[in-house]
C-alpha positions in Angstrom: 62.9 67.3 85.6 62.8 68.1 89.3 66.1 70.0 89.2 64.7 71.6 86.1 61.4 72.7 88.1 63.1 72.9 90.9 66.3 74.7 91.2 67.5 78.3 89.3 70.1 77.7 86.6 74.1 78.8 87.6 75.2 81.1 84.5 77.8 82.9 84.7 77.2 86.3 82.5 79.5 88.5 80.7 77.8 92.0 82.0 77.5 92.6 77.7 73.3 92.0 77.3 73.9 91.0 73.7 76.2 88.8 74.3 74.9 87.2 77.3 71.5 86.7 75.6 73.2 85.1 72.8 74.6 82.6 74.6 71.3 81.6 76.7 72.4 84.0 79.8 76.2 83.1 80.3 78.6 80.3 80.8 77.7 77.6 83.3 80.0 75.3 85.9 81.6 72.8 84.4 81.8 74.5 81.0 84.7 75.7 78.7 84.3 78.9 76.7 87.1 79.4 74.5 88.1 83.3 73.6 90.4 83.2 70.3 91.6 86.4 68.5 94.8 87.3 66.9 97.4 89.3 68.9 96.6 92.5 70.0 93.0 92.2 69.4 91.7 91.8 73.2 92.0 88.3 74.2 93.1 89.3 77.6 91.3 92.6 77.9 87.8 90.5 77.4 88.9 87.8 79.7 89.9 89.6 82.4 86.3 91.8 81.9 84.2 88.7 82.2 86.2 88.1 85.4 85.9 91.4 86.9 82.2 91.2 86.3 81.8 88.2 88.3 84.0 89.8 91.2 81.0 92.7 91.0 79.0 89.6 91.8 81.1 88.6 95.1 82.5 85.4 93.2 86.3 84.5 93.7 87.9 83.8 90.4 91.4 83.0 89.1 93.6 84.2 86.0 96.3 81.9 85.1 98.3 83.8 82.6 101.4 82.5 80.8 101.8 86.0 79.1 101.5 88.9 81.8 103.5 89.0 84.9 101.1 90.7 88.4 102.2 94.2 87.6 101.1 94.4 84.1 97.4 92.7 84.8 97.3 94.8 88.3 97.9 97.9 85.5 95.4 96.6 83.5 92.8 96.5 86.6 93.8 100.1 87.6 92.7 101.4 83.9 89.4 99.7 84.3 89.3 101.3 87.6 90.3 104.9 86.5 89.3 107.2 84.2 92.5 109.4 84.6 95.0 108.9 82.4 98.0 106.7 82.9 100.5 109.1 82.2 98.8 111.2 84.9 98.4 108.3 87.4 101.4 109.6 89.0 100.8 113.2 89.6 97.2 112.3 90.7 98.0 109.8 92.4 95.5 110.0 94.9 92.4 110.7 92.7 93.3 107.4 91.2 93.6 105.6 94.6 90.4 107.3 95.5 89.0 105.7 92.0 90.4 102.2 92.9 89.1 102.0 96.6 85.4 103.0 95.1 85.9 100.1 92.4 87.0 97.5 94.7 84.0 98.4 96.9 81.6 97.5 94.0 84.0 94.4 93.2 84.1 92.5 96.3 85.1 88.9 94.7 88.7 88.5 95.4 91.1 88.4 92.4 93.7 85.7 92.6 97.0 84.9 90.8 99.2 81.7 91.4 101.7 82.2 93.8 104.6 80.9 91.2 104.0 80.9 86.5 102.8 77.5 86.2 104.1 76.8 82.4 102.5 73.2 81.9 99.1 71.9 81.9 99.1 69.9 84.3 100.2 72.6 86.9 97.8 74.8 85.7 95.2 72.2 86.7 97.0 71.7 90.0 96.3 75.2 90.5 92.9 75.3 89.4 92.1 72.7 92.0 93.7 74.4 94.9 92.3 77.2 94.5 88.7 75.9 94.5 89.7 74.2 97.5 91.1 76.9 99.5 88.8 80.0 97.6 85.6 78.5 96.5 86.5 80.1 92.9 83.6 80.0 90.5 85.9 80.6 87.3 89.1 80.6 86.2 90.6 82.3 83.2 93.8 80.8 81.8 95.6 82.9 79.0 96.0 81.0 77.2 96.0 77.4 75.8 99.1 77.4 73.4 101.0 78.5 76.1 101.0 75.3 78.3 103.0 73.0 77.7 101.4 69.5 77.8 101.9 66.2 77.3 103.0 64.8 73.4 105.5 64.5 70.5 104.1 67.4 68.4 102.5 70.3 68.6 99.3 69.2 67.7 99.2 66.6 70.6 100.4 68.7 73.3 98.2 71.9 72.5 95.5 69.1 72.2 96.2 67.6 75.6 96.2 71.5 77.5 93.0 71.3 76.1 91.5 68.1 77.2 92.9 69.0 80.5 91.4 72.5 81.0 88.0 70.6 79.7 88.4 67.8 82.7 89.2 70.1 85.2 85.8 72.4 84.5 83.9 69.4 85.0 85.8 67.8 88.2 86.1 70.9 89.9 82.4 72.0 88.3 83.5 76.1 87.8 83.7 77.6 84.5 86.8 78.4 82.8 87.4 80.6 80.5 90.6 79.8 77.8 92.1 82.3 76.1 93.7 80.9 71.9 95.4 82.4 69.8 94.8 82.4 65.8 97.1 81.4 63.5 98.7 83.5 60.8 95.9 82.3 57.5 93.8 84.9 59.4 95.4 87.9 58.3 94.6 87.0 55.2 90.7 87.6 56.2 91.2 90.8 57.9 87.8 92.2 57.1 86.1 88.8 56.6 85.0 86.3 59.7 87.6 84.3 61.4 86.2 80.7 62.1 87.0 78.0 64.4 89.6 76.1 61.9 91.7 79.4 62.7 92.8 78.3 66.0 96.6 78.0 66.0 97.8 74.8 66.8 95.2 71.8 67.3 91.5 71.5 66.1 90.9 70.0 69.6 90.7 73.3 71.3 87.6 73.9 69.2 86.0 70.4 70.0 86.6 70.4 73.6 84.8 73.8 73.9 81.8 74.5 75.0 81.7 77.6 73.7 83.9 79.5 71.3 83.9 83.2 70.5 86.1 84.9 68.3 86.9 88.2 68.7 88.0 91.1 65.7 89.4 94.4 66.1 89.7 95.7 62.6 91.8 98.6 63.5 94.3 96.6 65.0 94.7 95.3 61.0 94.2 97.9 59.0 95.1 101.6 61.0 93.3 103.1 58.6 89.8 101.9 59.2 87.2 104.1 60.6 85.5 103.8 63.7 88.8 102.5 64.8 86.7 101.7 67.8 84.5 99.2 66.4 84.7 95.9 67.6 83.2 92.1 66.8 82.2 88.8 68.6 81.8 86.2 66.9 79.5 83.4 68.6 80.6 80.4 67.0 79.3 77.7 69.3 77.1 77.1 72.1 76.7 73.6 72.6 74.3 73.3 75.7 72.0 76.5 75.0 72.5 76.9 70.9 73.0 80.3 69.7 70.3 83.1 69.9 69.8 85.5 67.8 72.6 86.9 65.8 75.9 85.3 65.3 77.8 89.0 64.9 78.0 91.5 67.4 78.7 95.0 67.1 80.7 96.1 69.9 82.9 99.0 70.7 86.2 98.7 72.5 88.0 101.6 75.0 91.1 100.4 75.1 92.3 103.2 77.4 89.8 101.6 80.4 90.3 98.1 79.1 87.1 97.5 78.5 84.3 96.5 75.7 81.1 98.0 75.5 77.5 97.8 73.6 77.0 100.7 71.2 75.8 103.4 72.0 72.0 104.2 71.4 72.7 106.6 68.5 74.9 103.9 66.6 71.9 101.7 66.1 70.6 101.2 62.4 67.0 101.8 63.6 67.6 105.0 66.1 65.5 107.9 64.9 67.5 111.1 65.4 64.4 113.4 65.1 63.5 112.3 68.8 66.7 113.7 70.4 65.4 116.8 71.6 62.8 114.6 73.2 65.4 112.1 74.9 67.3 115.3 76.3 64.1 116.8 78.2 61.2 114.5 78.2 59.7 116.6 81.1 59.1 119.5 78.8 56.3 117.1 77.0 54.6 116.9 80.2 
């Protein structure tokens, strides 16, 4: 109860107000929040996001990815950074360089890879703790779990022990991580539905270990033909030390060419009242 009365609570938000209010305000230290999605439907692109927004914060974080080499998560950085696009990057290159030094200024937290691709659990702990030690990181983002190998006979039991390990080294080290899953292939046959936790590839574990899941949906990335092929969903499917507030679906919008997902805009609200829009545009006039 002192601590309580006492001391501000450490969350760590997303920079999405929807999001961060349905989870209580963020993820904390010592928590896991696991991001599953199917391929392609920006498991990395959110991850790294959530980073970036604590780096706006001055907060030292760590991606541990199994998938992307430095050069294709630096690219990814440099769209978030840019709005030109990359097939011009070249030819401008120094409106983009301009873009990137006026980005980093308002990101100060330092960005950090692993010196060498880590491949097992264990090492991806090992990495974890040294940076902590020698960085002070506040969150790490590993993407993701399937693709660590761990300890076991099966599948099931190494997927399971990644897990378990990501989960002990959150509360040892007391920083948040965020783990990236992948879902497995009885999704697909939900495209438009909701994908829920029992989708995780691989080991139920992942889901019990979490503090948090989300589940992310791109419907465009199923079905090419579905209109706004922008539109995007989180799914907040657990929240075990704050509960869930509000709704459980958000509507989202996705630019994949800045890497980056967004609230709707104001006029894509059910209850926005387009007969005030000449109002909105020059509200001095009614003064």
């Amino acid at each position: 109860m002192t601590q309580i009365r006492e001391t501000d609570p450490v969350l760590y938000a997303s920079g999405l107000p929807t999001l961060d209010s349905g989870l209580g305000g963020g993820i904390a230290p010592g928590e896991v929040c696991v991001i599953a999605a199917s391929t392609s439907h920006g498991k990395t692109l959110f991850g790294m996001q959530w980073a970036l927004e604590l780096s706006r914060a001055g907060h030292p974080i760590l991606m541990v990815s199994e998938e992307m080499t430095p050069d294709n998560l630096a690219d990814r950085g440099i769209h978030n950074a840019t709005q030109t696009d990359k097939s011009e990057w070249r030819a401008r290159w120094q409106q983009v360089y301009d873009d990137i030094i006026a980005w980093e200024a308002e990101h100060p937290g330092t960005f950090l890879l692993p010196e060498v691709p880590v491949h097992s659990a264990d090492r991806a702990a090992d990495a974890i703790g040294q940076a902590v030690r020698d960085y002070g990181i506040k969150l790490a983002v590993v993407d993701y779990i399937q693709l660590l190998d761990g300890v076991g006979t099966s599948r099931y039991e190494q997927v399971s022990y990644a897990s378990r390990m990501l989960k002990q080294c959150a509360v040892e080290h007391n920083i948040a991580i965020i783990a990236l899953a992948q879902l497995n292939k009885t999704v697909d046959t939900i495209a438009k539905g909701i994908p829920e936790m029992f989708h995780i590839a691989d080991s139920s574990q992942i889901a019990k270990d979490a503090d948090c899941v989300l589940m992310l949906q791109w419907p465009y990335m199923t079905d090419h033909g579905y209109t706004p092929a922008n539109e995007y969903r989180i799914y907040i499917k657990k929240n075990r030390n704050r509960g869930i507030r509000g709704d459980t679906v958000l509507e989202m919008r996705i630019k994949p060419l800045r890497q980056q997902i967004v609230e709707k805009e104001l006029r894509e609200h059910s209850n926005y009242r387009p007969e005030f829009d000449d109002y909105n545009r020059e509200p001095a006039k009614h003064f």
